[in-house]
Structures are given as C-alpha cells and as structure tokens.
ZADREN-367572 format. One record per residue (C-alpha): residue in three letters; x, z negated, y negated. Coordinates in steps of 0.02 Angstrom, whole numbers, padded with zeros to 5 digits, always signed. Layout:
BEGIN
AlaXZY/...
# end
This chain:
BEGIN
Unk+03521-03701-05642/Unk+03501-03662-05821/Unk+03633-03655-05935/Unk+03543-03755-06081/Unk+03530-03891-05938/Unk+03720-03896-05887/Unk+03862-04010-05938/Unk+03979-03853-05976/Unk+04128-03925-06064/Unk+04264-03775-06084/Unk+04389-03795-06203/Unk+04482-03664-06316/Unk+04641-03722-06318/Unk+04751-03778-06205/Unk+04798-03961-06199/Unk+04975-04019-06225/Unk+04981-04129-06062/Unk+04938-03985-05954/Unk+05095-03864-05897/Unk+05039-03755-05724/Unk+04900-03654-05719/Unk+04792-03754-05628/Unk+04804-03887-05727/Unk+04759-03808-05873/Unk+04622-03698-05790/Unk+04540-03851-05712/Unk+04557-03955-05896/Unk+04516-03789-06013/Unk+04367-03757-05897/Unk+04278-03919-05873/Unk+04296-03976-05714/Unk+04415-04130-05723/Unk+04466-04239-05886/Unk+04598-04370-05876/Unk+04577-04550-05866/Unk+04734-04604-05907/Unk+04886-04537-05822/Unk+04885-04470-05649/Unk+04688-04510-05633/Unk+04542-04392-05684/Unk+04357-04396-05679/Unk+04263-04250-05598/Unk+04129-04177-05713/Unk+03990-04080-05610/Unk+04053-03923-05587/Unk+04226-03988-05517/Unk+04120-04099-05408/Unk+04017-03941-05357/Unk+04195-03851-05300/Unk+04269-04007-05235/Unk+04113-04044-05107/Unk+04128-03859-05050/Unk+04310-03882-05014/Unk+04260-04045-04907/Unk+04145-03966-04810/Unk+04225-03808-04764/Unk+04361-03956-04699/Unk+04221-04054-04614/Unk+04147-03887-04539/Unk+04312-03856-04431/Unk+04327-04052-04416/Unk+04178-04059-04320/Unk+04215-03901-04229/Unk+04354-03981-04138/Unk+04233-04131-04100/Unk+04304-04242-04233/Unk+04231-04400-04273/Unk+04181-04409-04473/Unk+04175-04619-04531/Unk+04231-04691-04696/Unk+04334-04832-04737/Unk+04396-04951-04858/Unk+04529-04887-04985/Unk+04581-05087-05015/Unk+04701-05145-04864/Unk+04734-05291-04809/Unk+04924-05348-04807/Unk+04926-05433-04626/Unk+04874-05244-04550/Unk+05043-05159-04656/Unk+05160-05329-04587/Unk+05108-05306-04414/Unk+05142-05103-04427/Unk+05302-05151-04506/Unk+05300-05053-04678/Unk+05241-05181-04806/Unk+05411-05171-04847/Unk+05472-05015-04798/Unk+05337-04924-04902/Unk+05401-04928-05068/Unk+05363-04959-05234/Unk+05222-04806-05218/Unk+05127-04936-05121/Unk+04989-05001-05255/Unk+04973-05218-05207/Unk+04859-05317-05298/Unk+04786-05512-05255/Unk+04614-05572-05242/Unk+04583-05726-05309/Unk+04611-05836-05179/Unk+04784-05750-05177/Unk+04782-05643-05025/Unk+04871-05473-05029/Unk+04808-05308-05018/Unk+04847-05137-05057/Unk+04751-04965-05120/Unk+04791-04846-04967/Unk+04899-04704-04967/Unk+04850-04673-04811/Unk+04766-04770-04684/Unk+04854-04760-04504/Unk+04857-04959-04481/Unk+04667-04968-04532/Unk+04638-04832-04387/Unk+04727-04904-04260/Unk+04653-05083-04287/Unk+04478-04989-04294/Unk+04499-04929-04109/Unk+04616-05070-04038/Unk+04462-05179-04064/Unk+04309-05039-04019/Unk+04398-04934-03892/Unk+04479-05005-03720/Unk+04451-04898-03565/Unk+04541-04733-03543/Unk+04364-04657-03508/Unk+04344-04663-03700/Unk+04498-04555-03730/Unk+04564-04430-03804/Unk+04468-04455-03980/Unk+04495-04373-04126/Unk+04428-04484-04287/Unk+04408-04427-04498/Unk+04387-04476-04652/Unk+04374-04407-04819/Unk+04423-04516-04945/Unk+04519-04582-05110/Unk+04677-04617-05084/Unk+04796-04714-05205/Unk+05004-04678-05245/Unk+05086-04771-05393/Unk+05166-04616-05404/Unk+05334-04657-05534/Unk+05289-04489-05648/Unk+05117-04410-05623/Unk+05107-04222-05667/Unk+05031-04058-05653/Unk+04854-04131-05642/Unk+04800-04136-05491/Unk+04965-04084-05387/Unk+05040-04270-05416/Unk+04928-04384-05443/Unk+04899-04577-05438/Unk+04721-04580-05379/Unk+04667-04418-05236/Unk+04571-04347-05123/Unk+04620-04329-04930/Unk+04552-04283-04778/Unk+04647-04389-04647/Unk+04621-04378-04459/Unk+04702-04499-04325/Unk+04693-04452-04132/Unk+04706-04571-04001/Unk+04774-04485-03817/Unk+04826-04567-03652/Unk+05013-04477-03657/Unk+05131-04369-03744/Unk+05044-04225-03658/Unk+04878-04249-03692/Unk+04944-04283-03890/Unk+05019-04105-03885/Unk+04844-04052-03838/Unk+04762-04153-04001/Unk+04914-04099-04099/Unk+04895-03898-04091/Unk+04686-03922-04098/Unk+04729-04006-04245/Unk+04830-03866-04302/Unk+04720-03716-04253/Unk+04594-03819-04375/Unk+04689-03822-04519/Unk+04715-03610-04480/Unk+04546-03607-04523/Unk+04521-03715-04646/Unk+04671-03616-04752/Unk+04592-03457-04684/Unk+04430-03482-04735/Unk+04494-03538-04923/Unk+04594-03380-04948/Unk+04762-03450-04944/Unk+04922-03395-04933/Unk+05034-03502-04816/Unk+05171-03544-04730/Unk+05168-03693-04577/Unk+05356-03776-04580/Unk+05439-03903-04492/Unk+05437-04045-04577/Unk+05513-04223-04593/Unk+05401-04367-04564/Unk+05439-04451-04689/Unk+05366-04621-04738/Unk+05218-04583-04579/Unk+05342-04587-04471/Unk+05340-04524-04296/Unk+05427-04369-04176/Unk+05370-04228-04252/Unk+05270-04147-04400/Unk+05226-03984-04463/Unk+05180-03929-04641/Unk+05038-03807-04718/Unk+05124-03722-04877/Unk+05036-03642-05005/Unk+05138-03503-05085/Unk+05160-03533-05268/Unk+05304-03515-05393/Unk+05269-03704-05473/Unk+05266-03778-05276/Unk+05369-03949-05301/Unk+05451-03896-05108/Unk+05572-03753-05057/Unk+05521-03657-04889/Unk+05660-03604-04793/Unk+05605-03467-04687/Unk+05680-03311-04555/Unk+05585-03143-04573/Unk+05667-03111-04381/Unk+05634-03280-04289/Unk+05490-03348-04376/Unk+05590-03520-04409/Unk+05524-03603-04562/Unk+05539-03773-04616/Unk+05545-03884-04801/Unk+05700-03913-04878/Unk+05709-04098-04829/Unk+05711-04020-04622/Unk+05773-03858-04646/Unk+05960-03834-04524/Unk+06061-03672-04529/Unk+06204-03610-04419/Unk+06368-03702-04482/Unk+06465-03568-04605/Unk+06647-03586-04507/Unk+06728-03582-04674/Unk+06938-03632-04675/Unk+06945-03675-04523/Unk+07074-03582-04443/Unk+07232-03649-04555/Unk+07388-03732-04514/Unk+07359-03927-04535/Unk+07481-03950-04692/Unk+07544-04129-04773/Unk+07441-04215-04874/Unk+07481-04186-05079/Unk+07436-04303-05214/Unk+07424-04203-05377/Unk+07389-04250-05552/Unk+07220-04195-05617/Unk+07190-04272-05795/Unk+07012-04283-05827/Unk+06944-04169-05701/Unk+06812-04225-05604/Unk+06673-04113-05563/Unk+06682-03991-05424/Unk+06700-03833-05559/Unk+06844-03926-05665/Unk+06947-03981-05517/Unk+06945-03816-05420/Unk+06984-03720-05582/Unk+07124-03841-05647/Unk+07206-03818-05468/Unk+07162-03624-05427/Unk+07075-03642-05280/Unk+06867-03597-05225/Unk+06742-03734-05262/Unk+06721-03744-05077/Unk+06882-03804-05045/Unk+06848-03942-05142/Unk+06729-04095-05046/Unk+06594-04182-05156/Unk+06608-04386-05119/Unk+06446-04439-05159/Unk+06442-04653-05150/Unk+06270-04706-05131/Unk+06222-04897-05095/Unk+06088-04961-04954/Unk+06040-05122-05063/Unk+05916-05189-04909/Unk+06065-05189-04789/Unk+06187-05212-04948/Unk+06319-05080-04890/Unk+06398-04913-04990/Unk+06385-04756-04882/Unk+06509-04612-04956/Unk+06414-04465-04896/Unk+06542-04279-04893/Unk+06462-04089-04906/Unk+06559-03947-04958/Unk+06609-03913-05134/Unk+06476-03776-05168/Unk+06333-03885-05058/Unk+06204-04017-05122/Unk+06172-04177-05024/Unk+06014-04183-04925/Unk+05969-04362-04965/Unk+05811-04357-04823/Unk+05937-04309-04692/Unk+06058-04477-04750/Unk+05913-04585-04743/Unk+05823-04509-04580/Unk+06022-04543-04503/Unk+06047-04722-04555/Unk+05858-04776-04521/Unk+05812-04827-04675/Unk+05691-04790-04812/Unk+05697-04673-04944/Unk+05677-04789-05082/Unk+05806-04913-05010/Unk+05950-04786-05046/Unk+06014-04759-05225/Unk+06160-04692-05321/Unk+06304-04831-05315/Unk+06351-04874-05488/Unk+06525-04875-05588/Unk+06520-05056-05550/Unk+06487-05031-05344/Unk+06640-04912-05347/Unk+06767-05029-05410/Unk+06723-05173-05308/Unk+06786-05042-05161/Unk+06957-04967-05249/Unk+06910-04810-05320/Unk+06862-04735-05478/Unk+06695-04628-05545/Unk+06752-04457-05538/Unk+06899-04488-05395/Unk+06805-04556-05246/Unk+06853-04535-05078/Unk+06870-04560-04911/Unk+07062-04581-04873/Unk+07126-04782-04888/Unk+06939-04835-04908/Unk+06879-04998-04790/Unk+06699-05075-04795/Unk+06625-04936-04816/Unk+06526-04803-04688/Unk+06573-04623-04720/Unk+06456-04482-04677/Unk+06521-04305-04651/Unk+06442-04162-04677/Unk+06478-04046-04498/Unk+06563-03912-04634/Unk+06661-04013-04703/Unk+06733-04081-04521/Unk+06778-03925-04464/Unk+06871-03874-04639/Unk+07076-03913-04650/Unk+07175-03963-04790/Unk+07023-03982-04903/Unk+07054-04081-05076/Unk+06975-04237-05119/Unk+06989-04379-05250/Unk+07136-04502-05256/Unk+07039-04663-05281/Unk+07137-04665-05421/Unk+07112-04602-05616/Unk+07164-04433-05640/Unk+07238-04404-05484/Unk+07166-04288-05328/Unk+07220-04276-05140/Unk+07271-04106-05068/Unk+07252-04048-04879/Unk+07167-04188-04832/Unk+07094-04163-04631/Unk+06951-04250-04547/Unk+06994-04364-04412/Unk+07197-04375-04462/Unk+07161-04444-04667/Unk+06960-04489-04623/Unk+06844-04537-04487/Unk+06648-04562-04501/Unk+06476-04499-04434/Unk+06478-04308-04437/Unk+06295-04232-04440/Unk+06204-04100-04547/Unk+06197-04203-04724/Unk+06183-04035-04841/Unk+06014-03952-04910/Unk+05998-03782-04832/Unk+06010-03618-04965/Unk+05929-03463-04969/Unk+06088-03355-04875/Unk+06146-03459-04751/Unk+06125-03419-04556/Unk+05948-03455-04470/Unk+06000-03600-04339/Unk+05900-03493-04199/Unk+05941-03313-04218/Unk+06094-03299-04363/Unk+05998-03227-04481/Unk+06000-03247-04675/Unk+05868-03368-04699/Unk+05756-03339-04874/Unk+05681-03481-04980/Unk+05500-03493-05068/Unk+05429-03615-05151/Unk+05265-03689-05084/Unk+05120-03818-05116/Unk+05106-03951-04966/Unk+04902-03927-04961/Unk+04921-04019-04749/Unk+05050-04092-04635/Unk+05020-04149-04454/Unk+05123-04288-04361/Unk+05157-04330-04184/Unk+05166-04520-04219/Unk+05159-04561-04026/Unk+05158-04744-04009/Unk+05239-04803-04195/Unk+05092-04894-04221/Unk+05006-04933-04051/Unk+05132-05025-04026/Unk+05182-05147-04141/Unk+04977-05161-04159/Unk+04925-05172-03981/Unk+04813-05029-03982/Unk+04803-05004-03794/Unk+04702-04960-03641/Unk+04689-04999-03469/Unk+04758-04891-03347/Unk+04714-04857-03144/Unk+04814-05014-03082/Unk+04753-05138-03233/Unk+04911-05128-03364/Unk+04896-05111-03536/Unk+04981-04966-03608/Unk+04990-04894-03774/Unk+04887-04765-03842/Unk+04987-04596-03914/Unk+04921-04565-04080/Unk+04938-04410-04204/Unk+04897-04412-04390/Unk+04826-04255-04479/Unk+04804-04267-04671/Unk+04743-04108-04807/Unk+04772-04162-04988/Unk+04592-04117-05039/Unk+04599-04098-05237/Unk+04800-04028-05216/Unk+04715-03885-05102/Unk+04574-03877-05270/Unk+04732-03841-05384/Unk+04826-03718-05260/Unk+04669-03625-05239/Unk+04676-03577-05432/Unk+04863-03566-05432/Unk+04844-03395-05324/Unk+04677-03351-05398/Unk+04665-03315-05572/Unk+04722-03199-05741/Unk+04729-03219-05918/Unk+04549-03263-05922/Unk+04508-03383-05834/Unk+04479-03457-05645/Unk+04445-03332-05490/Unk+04347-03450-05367/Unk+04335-03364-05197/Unk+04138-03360-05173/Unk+04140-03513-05021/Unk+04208-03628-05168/Unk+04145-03576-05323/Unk+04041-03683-05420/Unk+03901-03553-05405/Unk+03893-03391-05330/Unk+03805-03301-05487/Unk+03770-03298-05656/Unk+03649-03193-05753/Unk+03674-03165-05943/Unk+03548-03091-06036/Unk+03633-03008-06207/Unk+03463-03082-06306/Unk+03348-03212-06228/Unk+03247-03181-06370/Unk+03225-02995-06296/Unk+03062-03003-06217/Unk+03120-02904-06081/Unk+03283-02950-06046/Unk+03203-03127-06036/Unk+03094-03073-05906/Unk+03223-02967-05813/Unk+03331-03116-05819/Unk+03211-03274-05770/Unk+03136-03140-05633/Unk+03316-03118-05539/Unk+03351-03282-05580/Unk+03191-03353-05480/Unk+03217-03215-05333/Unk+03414-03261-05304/Unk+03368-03428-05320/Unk+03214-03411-05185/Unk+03338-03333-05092/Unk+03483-03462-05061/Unk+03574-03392-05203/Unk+03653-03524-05291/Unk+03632-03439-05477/Unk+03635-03487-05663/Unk+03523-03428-05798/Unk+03615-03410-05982/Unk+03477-03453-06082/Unk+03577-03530-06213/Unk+03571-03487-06376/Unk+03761-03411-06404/Unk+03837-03242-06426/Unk+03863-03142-06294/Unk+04059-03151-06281/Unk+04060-03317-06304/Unk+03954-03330-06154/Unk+04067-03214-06056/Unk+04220-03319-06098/Unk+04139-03478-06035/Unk+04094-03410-05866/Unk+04256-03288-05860/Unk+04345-03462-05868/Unk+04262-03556-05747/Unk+04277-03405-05623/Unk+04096-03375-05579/Unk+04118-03224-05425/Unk+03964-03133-05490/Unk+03906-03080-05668/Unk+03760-02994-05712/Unk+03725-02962-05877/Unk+03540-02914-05931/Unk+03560-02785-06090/Unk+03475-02631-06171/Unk+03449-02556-06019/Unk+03337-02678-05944/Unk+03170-02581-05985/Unk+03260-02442-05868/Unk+03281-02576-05714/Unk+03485-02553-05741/Unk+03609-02701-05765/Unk+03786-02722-05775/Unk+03866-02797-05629/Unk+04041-02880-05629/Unk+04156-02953-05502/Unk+04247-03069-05568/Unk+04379-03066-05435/Unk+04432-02877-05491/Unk+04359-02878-05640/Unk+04255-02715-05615/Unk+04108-02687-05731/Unk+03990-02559-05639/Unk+03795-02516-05710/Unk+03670-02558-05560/Unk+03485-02571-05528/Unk+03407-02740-05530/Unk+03393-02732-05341/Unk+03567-02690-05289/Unk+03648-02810-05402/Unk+03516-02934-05316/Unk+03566-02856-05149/Unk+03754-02858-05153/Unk+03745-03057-05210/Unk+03633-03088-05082/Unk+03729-03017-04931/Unk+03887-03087-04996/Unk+03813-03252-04980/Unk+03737-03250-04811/Unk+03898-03196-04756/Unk+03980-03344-04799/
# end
C-alpha cells in the first residue's frame, strides 16, 4: 500500500477524553474515533489489527473443531423470560420495541440464542459433544463508559457455547476450551494470569479468568507464588486471620461516643485497634424488599459479590440502605448494629464470629457498644463476606498471598444445565428420556484484548504491534522520493516484499522525513527501512521498532530479515 493512498489520521496531541495508554495510542494513532460515548468507529488500520486479532482467535477456534456461525445482536424478549434473566439482568441490558411493540434487546451475550439454536437443530446424543462460535458486536449500557475500548457500550467478542452429554464430558470441553485460549494469549504476546473467577451475571458452577497484567486493569489478582492459587478479587478466599479470639467473654459496655462514627474516629476516641472495631454495613434487597446488615472487621472492606452470590440475588438488586431505611429499623447512620435489631438478616463476616468483646454501634446517636460477642449479643449467617488483601494467608498453603492488577481479555464458565433447562435443550438418551444437555460458555473480549495488547507494548513514541497483529509488517521510507535513486531503491523493495507476502507500505508522500518517522513510530509499524544517501551503495537503515535499534544493512538483508520474520508467523 502506498502511503499517498492511505487514510492515515495521527494526531499530535492527545485528546482530553482519553486517560490510559491505549486509549490514547489507539485515538492519537488513527485507528478508532469516538462516536459518541462508549462507541467508536474503526478506521482501516484499526480494522487491519482488529481482523488479525480475530483470526489468530478463529485459528485455535477451529483447531479444537469449533463451529464458526453468526447471529443476530437484536434478541428477542420471550428467549431472556424463558432463561429467567429478563429481569435479573440489569439495567446494562439495552431493550428497545419494534413497532408493533414487541421487546427485544442488543445482546451482551448470547447463551439463550445458543441454546434455542441447538434445542431446535440438534436432538440425538450422536450429535454431541459440539463446540459452536461466533464473533460478534456485542452491546452493554454500560452506566460510565471509559478508557476507550476497555469499557465500552458497543464491542467486540468472540463467544463460544459447548453442548456435552454430562458433567464429565463438559470438563472435557471446558479445559479444550482453556488450552485454546493458552494459545490464543500465547500467540498475542501477553502477559497473564488465569484466576478463579465468579460467574457472575452468566451464571453457572464454575469459571476461570484470562488476566492481562497491567497497572490500569479495572480487577485485582490475588495470587500465591508457592501454590499457584489465583483468583479476582470478587472470588478470591484466604485463611481466616484468628485475630482476638482467645479473650475472656467480658459484659457488654455502652459508652458515650459523641460524633464518632467512622472506624478511625471510634477506635481512636476509645484507644483501641481499628480491628477491634466491626463495620455494620446496612444494605437493602429492594426486589425481595428486606435490609441485610452485613459485619467484616474494622480494618476489612465488604465484598459485595460474595453478599449477593450468598443471598441469590443480583448484583444490581442490592444497594446501600439509605438514612431513611435505617430509621424505619431503630438505629441511626453512623451507630448501626446488630444487638436489639428485628426484621432484619445479619451477615457475619467468619472474622468477625470468631472475635470476643468486639465494639459496635448503639443504635443510638452518639453512643457505641463494648464487648459485644457473636452468638450471646448477635446471631446471623456467618460466611466469608470480606475482599481479600495483598498479606493475608493463601486458603491452600498459608502463604502471604500478593495482588496485581489485571485486564479480563477471557473468562470460561461451566454453566452445566442453567439454561438447558429452563429452555428444554435436550437429547434422547439409550432408554428414550429426555435429558438436559451440559453446556459451557467461553467468551474473549476482542477489542479489550486490542487495548491490552498496547497497554504492555509501547514507549514514549508510539504503539509496539507484535508483528502477527500489526497493521503491516513493513514500511519503507525513502528520505527524498524526489531522489531518483532512493525512488527506485524504494518502489524496487517495495514491489519484491510485496511479491513476496510481505505486507509493506511505500512512503511516497510528500513530507519531511521525521514527520514521517513519527507517523509510523506511532502506529507501531515492526519494521522500518529507511532509503537515504546511501542507497547508490545498496545500504539502508533498518529499524525494529520493538527495540528501537537502528542498524545500516544491505538492501537484501533488510529484505531478508522481513521476509523470514513473516513466514514464521
């Protein structure tokens, strides 16, 4: 391709919407440009990356004997009812009407449009297991877009749905499925962590996680060096810390506090550690229209997944109770607790169980509770309700557990039978019943695994496309195209890359030289050759962008090394 012929749209400056690197790599560089918030258009050389990307997917897709079709992004609203998450789904669920005043939705995902695909093609067991994909937009009303392509409204994902006769022939689909996405990752350069993971608004038994390391990841990765154990922060356990539990059980002390109410101001004001002191968090279910007081240690955050996952509910059904919702019950903002409270249902944090004579609010203004003890003052639920911290104990081996932050670029589910099920999807079996096929979902966020690809590959200047995804593999740059012979140098390795599978671009724009470099610096080309005075002599100077080394070559190495690179691929 030459230059003069290209839609090459870099920008100088960096725009005020865009934060990350990728973000303003992909922007400053000309591959995307927003639409309007949380939506972009693809100019061609994003398009170029983005269709690399998708096929090195498709490649290992088809490897494991994967079945590529394409569906519609618009959903109908009886398909969601039947799978029973038209209302669970949330208000990220785009809905819109046709004009006869039938309800749809834009997909975030499409597991009910896969299982009614093979419920109505697919009914003998001699057709299973099978593995089916799709690469497609998907659509999230997400509540505040950012970082480009990270969070978006409108994306790209590769979603794959397998269909097995039992649990153990789903393991089977499940870790194919996840030797793929080794690949994939592999094959893009990344650098990742698989977690545990919860399920989430998918749903079923079991899910992993593909983490991309990066400092501006929107997850924390909790992770043993020893063990191996990693998981996200919304699964992540650790060993219980076995912190005051050994005292003598002492009488329970009400003691005047006058305007302290956060964790810090209460345990100063009465001289004692912040993790004597129990956080009383009132939240309200407003489906099931009941307050559930959730209790974690002093110096511990609630882990709001872990509340949710416990009561069977979803996400967005939980929110903070207001001032209003904690009067109607007897207490006070700032005083909340468990002691003398009815109506109500009280989740413990396992910690906090095991603590004696910890202090908690008075339901009253200004007034706190002292040596208060689980099970004599308070009952409820006890489970693991905190977020797990960089320090605490691995829940295998007792190790410190570290923390990282990553991009979620994949996640794989066991769903079983969540929506066979409800949805019929069955088969017949040996003696002529009908049972339920055992699905798994597999999804890679296609344009997030763009951005996280330039989030661990570039510097000051610009983009540093591994060769598989880059635009184009090559660029040459003659210093003058007016040069007679460093046009001819340059249109003569331009036609023999070219004839050679080399996908290659010829600067024959009329520009300056560094501005030339800065444009294809920026967009991350892997290969530069610039054509200068030493042309006449067969010499050219050869850079890789990846390192950034400059080295003087002859025509035909510089031709050579591109070459082999590529056929390596």
């Amino acid at each position: 391709m030459k230059a003069s012929k290209m839609l090459i749209a870099t920008l100088k400056e960096t725009p005020n919407e865009a934060v990350i690197s990728s973000h303003i790599l992909l922007l400053r560089a000309g591959f995307i440009r927003k639409l309007v918030a949380g939506v972009y258009n693809y100019l061609p050389l994003g398009l170029r990356t983005l269709h690399k990307i998708e096929n090195i997917i498709r490649e290992e897709m088809d490897k494991k004997d994967c079945l590529e079709i394409l569906s519609s992004a618009v959903q109908p609203k009886e398909l969601w009812v039947e799978s029973g998450r038209w209302f669970k789904y949330g208000p990220e669920l785009m809905r819109l009407k046709d004009r006869h005043d039938r309800e749809f939705c834009l997909g975030p995902t499409h597991e009910e449009i896969f299982t009614d695909l093979i419920r109505s093609e697919l009914k003998s067991k001699k057709n299973l297991p099978m593995n089916i994909y799709q690469i497609q937009t998907k659509y999230r009303d997400e509540f505040r877009p950012r970082f480009g392509l990270m969070r978006s409204r409108e994306f790209i994902m590769k979603d794959a749905y397998s269909f097995d006769l039992n649990n153990e022939g789903l393991d089977k689909s499940y870790m194919q499925m996840h030797d793929a996405y080794c690949k994939i990752f592999d094959r893009f350069g990344l650098n990742y962590k698989i977690v545990l993971a919860d399920t989430g608004a998918i749903g079923g038994t079991g899910s992993h996680q593909f983490m991309a390391l990066s400092d501006v990841g929107e997850s924390d990765i909790i992770y043993c060096d020893k063990c191996g154990y990693a998981a996200d922060q919304e699964k992540a356990e650790s060993k219980v810390d076995l912190y005051k539990t050994d005292e003598e059980i002492l009488d329970v002390e009400e003691v005047y506090t006058p305007n302290q109410k956060s964790i810090e101001e209460v345990s100063s004001f009465l001289g004692v550690n912040a993790k004597d002191v129990v956080k009383s968090l009132l939240y309200k279910d407003y489906i099931n229209d009941r307050l559930i007081l959730v209790m974690v240690r002093g110096d511990r955050n609630v882990n709001e997944i872990k509340v949710v996952n416990h009561l069977n509910i979803a996400e967005h059904e939980m929110v903070l109770a207001t001032e209003k919702d904690i009067e109607s019950i007897g207490s006070i903002e700032g005083f909340v607790s468990p002691v003398g409270l009815k109506d109500i249902t009280v989740l413990v944090d396992e910690e906090v169980s095991l603590m004696k004579n910890i202090v908690v609010g008075a339901n009253k203004k200004d007034y706190h509770l002292k040596n208060v003890n689980f099970n004599r003052d308070f009952t409820g639920s006890v489970g693991q309700f905190r977020n797990t911290e960089e320090g605490d104990l691995c829940p295998i081996c007792g190790q410190p557990l570290k923390n990282e932050r990553g991009i979620e670029v994949g996640q794989i589910f066991k769903l079983g039978t969540k929506y066979s099920e409800p949805m019929g999807c069955t088969y017949q079996d040996d003696d002529g019943k009908l049972k339920p096929m055992v699905m798994g979902c597999y999804g890679i966020g296609v344009t997030r695994t763009m951005s996280s690809i330039i989030e661990q590959n570039h510097d000051e200047f610009g983009i540093k496309w591994p060769l598989n995804v880059a635009p184009y593999h090559c660029v040459i740059v003659p210093i003058s195209f007016k040069d007679e012979v460093q046009k001819q140098v340059a249109i003569s390795m331009y036609e023999e890359l070219k004839a050679k599978g080399v996908e290659v671009i010829l600067d024959d724009r009329d520009e300056r030289p560094g501005f030339k470099f800065k444009d294809w610096e920026l967009i991350g080309i892997p290969y530069i050759i610039t054509v200068g005075r030493k042309a006449n002599e067969g010499i050219v100077e050869f850079k890789v962008r990846a390192t950034n080394i400059k080295e003087e070559k002859t025509i035909e190495e510089a031709k050579n090394i591109v070459v082999t690179a590529v056929n390596e691929l």
